[in-house]
C-alpha positions in Angstrom: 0.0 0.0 0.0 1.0 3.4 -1.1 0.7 6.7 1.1 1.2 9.9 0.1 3.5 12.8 2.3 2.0 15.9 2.0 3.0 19.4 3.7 1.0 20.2 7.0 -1.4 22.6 6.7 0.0 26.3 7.2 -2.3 29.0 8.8 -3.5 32.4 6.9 -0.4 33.9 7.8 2.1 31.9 6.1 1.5 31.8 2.6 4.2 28.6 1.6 6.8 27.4 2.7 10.9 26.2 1.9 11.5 22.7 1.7 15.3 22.4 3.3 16.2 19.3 4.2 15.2 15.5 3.0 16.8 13.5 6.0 15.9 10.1 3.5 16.2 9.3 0.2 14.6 7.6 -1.7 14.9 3.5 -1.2 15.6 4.4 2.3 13.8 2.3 4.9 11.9 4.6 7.3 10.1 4.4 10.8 6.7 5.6 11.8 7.0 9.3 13.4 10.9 9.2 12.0 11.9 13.0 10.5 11.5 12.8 6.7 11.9 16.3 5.9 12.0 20.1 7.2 10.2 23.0 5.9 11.2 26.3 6.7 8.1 29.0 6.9 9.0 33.1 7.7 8.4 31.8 11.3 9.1 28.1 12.1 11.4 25.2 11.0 8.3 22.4 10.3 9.4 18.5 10.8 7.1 16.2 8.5 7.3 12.7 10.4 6.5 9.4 8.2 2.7 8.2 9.0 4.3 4.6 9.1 6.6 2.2 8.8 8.0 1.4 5.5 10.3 2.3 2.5 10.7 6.2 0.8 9.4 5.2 -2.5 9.5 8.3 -4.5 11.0 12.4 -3.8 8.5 14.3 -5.9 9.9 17.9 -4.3 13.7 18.5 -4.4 15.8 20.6 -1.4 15.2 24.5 -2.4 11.6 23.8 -3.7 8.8 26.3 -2.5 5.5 24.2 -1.5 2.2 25.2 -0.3 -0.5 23.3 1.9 -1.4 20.0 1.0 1.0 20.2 -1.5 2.6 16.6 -2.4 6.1 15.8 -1.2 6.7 11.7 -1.5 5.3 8.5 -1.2 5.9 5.7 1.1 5.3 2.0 0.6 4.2 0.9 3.9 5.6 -2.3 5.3 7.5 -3.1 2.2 11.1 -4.3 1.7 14.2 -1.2 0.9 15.2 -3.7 -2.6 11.4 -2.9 -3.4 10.9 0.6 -3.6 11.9 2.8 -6.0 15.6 3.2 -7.8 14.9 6.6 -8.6 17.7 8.9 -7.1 16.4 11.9 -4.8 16.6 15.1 -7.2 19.5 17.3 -6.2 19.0 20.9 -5.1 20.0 23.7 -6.2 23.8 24.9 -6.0 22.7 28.1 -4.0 20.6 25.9 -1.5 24.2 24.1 -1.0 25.8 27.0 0.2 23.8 27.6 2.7 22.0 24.5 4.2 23.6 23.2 6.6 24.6 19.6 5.2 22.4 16.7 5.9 24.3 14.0 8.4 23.7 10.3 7.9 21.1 9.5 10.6 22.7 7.2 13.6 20.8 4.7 15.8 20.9 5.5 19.4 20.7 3.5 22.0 18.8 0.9 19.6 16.6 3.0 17.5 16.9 5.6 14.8 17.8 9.3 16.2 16.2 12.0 13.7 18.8 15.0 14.1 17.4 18.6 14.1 18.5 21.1 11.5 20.0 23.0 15.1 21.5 19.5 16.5 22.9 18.4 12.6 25.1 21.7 13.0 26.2 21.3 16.4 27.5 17.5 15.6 29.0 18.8 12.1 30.7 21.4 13.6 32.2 19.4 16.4 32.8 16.1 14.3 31.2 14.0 16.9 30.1 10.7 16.6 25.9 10.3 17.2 26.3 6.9 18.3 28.2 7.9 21.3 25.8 10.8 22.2 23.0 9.3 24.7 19.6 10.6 23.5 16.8 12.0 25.9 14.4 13.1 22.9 11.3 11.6 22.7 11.8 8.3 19.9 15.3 8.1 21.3 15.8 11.4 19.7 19.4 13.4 20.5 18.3 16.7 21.5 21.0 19.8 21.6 21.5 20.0 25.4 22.3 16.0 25.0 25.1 17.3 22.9 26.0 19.9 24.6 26.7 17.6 27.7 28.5 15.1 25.6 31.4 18.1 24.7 31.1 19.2 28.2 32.0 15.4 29.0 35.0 15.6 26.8 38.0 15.5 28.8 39.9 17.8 26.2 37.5 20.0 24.9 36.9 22.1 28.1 34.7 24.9 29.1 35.4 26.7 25.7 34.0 24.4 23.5 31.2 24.3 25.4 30.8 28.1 25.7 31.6 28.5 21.9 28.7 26.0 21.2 26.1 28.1 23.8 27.1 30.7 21.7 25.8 29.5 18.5 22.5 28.8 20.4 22.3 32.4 21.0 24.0 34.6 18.0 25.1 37.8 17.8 22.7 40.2 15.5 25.2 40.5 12.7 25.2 36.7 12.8 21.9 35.7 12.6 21.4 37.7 9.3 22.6 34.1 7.4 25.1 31.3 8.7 28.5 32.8 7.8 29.9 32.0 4.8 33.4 30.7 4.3 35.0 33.0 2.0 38.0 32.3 -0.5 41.5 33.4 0.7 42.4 36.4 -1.8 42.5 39.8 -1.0 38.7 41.9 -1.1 36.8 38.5 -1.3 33.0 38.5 -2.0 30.6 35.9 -1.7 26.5 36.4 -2.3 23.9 34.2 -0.1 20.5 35.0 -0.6 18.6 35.6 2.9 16.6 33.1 5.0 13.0 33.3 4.9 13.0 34.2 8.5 15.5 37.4 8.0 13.7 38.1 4.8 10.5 38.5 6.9 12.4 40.3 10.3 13.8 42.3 7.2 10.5 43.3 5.8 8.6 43.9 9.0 11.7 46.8 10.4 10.6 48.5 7.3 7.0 47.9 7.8 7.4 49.4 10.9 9.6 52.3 10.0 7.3 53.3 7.5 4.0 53.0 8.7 4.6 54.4 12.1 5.4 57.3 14.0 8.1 55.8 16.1 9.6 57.5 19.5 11.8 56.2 22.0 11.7 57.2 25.6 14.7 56.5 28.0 14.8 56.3 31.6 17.2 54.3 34.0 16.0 51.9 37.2 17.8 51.0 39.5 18.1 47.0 39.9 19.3 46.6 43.5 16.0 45.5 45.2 15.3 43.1 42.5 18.5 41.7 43.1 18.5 41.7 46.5 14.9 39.4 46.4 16.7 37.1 43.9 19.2 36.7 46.5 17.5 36.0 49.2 14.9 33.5 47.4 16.2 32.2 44.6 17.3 28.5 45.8 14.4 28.4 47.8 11.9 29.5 44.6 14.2 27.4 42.6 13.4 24.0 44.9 9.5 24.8 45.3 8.6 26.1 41.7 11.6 23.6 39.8 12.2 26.8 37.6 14.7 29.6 38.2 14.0 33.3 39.4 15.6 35.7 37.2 14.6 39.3 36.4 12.2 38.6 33.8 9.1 37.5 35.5 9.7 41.3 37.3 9.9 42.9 34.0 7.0 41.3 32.9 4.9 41.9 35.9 5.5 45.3 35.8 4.7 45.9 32.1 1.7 44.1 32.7 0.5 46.4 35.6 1.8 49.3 33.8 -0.2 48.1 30.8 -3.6 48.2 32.9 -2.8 51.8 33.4 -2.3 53.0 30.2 -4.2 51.0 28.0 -3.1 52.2 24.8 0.0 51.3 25.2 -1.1 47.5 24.9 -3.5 49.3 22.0 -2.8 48.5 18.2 -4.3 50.2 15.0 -6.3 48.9 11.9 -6.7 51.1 9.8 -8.4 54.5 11.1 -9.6 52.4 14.0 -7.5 52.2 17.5 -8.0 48.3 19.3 -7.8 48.6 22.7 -7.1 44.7 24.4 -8.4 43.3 27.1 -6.0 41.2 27.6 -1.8 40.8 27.9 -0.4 38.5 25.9 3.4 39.7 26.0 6.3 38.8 23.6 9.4 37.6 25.0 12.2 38.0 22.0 14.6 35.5 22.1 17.6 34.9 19.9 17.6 31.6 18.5 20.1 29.3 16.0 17.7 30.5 13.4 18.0 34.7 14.3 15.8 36.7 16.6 11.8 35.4 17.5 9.6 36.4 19.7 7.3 33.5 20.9 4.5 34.8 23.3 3.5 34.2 26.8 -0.3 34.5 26.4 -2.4 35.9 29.6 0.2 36.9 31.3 -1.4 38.8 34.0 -3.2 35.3 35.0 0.3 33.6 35.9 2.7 34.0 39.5 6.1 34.7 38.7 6.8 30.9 38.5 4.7 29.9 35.6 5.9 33.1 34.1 9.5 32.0 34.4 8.8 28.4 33.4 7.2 29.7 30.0 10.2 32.0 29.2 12.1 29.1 29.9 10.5 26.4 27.7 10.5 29.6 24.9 14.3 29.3 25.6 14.4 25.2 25.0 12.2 25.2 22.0 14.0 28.2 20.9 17.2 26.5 20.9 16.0 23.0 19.2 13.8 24.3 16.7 10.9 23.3 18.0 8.7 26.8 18.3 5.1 26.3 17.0 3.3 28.8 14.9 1.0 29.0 18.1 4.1 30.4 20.1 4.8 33.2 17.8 1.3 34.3 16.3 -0.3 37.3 18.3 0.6 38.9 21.6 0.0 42.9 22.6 3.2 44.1 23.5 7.0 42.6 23.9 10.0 43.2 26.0 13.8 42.5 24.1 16.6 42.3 26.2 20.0 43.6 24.4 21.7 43.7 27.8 22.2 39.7 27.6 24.4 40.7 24.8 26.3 43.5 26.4 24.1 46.3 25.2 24.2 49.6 27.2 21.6 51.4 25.3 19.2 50.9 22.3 16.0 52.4 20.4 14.2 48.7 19.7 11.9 48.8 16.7 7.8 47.7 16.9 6.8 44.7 16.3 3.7 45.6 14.5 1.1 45.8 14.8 1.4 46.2 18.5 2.2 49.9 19.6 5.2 49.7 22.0 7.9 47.7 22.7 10.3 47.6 26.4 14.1 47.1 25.6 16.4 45.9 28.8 19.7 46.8 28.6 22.8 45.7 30.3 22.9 46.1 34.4 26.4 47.8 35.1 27.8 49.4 38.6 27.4 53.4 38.7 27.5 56.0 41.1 24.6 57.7 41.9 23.2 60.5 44.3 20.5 59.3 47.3 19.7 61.7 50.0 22.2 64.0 48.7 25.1 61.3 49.2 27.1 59.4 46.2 26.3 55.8 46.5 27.2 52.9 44.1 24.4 51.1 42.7 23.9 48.4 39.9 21.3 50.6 37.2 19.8 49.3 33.7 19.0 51.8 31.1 15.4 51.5 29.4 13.7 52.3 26.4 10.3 52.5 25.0 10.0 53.0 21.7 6.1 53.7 20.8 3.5 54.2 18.0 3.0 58.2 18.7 -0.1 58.0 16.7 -2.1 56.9 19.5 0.4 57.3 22.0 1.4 60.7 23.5 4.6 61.7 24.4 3.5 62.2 28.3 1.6 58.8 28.2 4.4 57.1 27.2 6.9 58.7 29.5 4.2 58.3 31.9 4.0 54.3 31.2 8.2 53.9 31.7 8.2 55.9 34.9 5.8 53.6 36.1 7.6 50.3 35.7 10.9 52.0 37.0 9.1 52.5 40.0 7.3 49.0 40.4 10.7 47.7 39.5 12.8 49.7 41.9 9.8 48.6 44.9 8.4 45.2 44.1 6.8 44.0 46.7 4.1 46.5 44.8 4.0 43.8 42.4 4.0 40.7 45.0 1.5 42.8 46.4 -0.7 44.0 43.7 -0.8 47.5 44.9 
């Protein structure tokens, strides 16, 4: 019996889709749920997993092709022999998807079954030249996952803490290197090399215009100074830590106090259509986070329903899926206002651009010792810039600085916030 392998169906907002990576060819015996292929949309890296066991049979849609819902991608002979299927070789992309897909890695079993490798764990191994089979696998299917091989090169007597921090690094890039993987250019003198963009920085690319064009965009500053935040993290954080099984850090306060600010000013958490103004009732907020694939901003719906644990724990599994690829459409479709935070990066100041079409955006900087004058005495105390950048169509200049004044100060006394007062 034949079955067809079809792409997933793609909501409103994604209009196709990049086929990147056939992890089988055709003749290739295959497992039911097994990675067969991934399909990168302006948002998401999309796995397509075989319906069943069987062989590949037949690659109708090379690497590079663009595909649309429903659209057909292979067949599968279920249940029958590899010497059966098909001799057909898989077509063979295009030269400019070579450059810059990351090349596909024969799949290993693991710990007796067959370990589908992420586009973001593929790398990872590639760069390091490790060996799968020696990499236990904690995925679900006996999957290796990328903190499994990030504690494999951590195990390595020789390769230390900086192969390890090199390969957290490339979990997290830089912005100049998340435009496109880095290409490795030819030796001479005033070398050149084109790549075209990925579909993700083609549409972070699109939307910075978007937003430079069809807003009125201001930036407000203000400073807050981060010493009784710190002080509660280090009084409570091994005891939060052991109750909640998640760890404090400062963004569950940053997002707390957007959220209160929010109910305050309520156009702030507004958005436009049009000639119309949409106030929301609700605060779903975005948390950007960098990922192997460049910046995203998954969000944490209903915020002002969840403790500071559950806030934490969502930010956290936006980190993990983040990191692996694994961010749905659901994570990154919607949300009313976001908070970026250059300071993990060493940024002292910043104007962040809107993500349309919500109206304002919170960037964090970097936390950094300065003196400062209380009570008319020079003290040393550990202040973060902020910014605000806002639509000043329907925000005004004294509602906005207004709005950042207001989560200084819930910041700088939070038991406000523990308090909701």
């Amino acid at each position: 019996m034949s079955i067809e392998v079809v792409v997933p169906s793609l909501p409103e907002s994604v209009a196709d889709a990049t086929l990147v990576t056939w992890h089988k060819q055709a003749g290739d015996t295959i497992l039911k749920d097994e990675n067969l292929v991934d399909l990168e949309t302006d948002k998401v890296v999309l796995e397509v997993p075989a319906l069943a066991d069987g062989v590949l049979a037949e690659i109708i849609e090379p690497e590079g092709s663009t595909v649309l819902s429903g659209q057909l991608l292979a067949r599968i002979e279920v249940g029958s022999a590899a010497s059966t299927a098909s001799s057909t070789p898989a077509p063979q992309p295009a030269s400019v998807v070579a450059q810059t897909t990351t090349p596909s890695l024969p799949v290993e079993k693991n710990s007796g079954s067959t370990a589908a490798l992420s586009p973001a764990v593929r790398k990872l191994v590639a760069d390091h030249g490790l060996d799968t089979q020696k990499i236990s696998a904690s995925g679900k299917g006996g999957r290796i996952t990328k903190t499994d091989v990030l504690n494999y090169i951590k195990s390595q007597p020789n390769n230390g803490e900086a192969s390890l921090s090199s390969s957290m690094a490339s979990s997290v890039p830089s912005k100049a290197a998340e435009a496109t993987p880095m290409p490795t250019l030819p030796t001479s003198d005033r070398a050149e090399q084109r790549v075209p963009m990925t579909r993700l920085r083609a549409k972070v690319a699109e939307r910075l215009i978007q937003a430079q064009q069809n807003t009125a965009m201001l930036t407000t500053f203000n400073e807050v100074n981060m010493q009784p935040i710190m002080d509660i993290r280090s009084k409570y954080k091994d005891k939060f830590s052991k109750v909640h099984d998640t760890k404090l850090g400062f963004m569950s306060f940053f997002v707390k106090a957007a959220v209160e600010s929010l109910k305050l000013f309520p156009a702030v958490n507004a958005s436009v259509d049009e000639q119309d103004i949409i106030y929301h009732g609700y605060y779903d907020i975005g948390i950007a986070v960098s990922s192997p694939r460049g910046l995203v901003v998954p969000v944490l719906r209903d915020a002002d329903l969840k403790n500071f644990a559950a806030i934490e724990s969502g930010i956290a599994d936006f980190g993990v899926k983040a990191r692996d690829g694994k961010l749905g459409l659901d994570d990154l479709t919607g949300g009313t206002f976001t908070i970026t935070n250059g300071g993990v990066f060493g940024s002292m100041m910043s104007t962040p651009i809107l993500n349309p079409p919500q109206s304002a955006i919170l960037g964090m900087h970097a936390i950094n010792q300065r003196v400062m004058v209380e009570n008319g005495e020079m003290v040393i105390r550990p202040m973060m810039y902020l910014a605000l950048s806002y639509d000043h169509r329907i925000i005004d200049g004294k509602e906005a600085v207004s709005f950042l004044v207001t989560i200084k100060d819930f910041l700088e006394d939070p038991a406000r916030l523990l308090l909701n007062v």
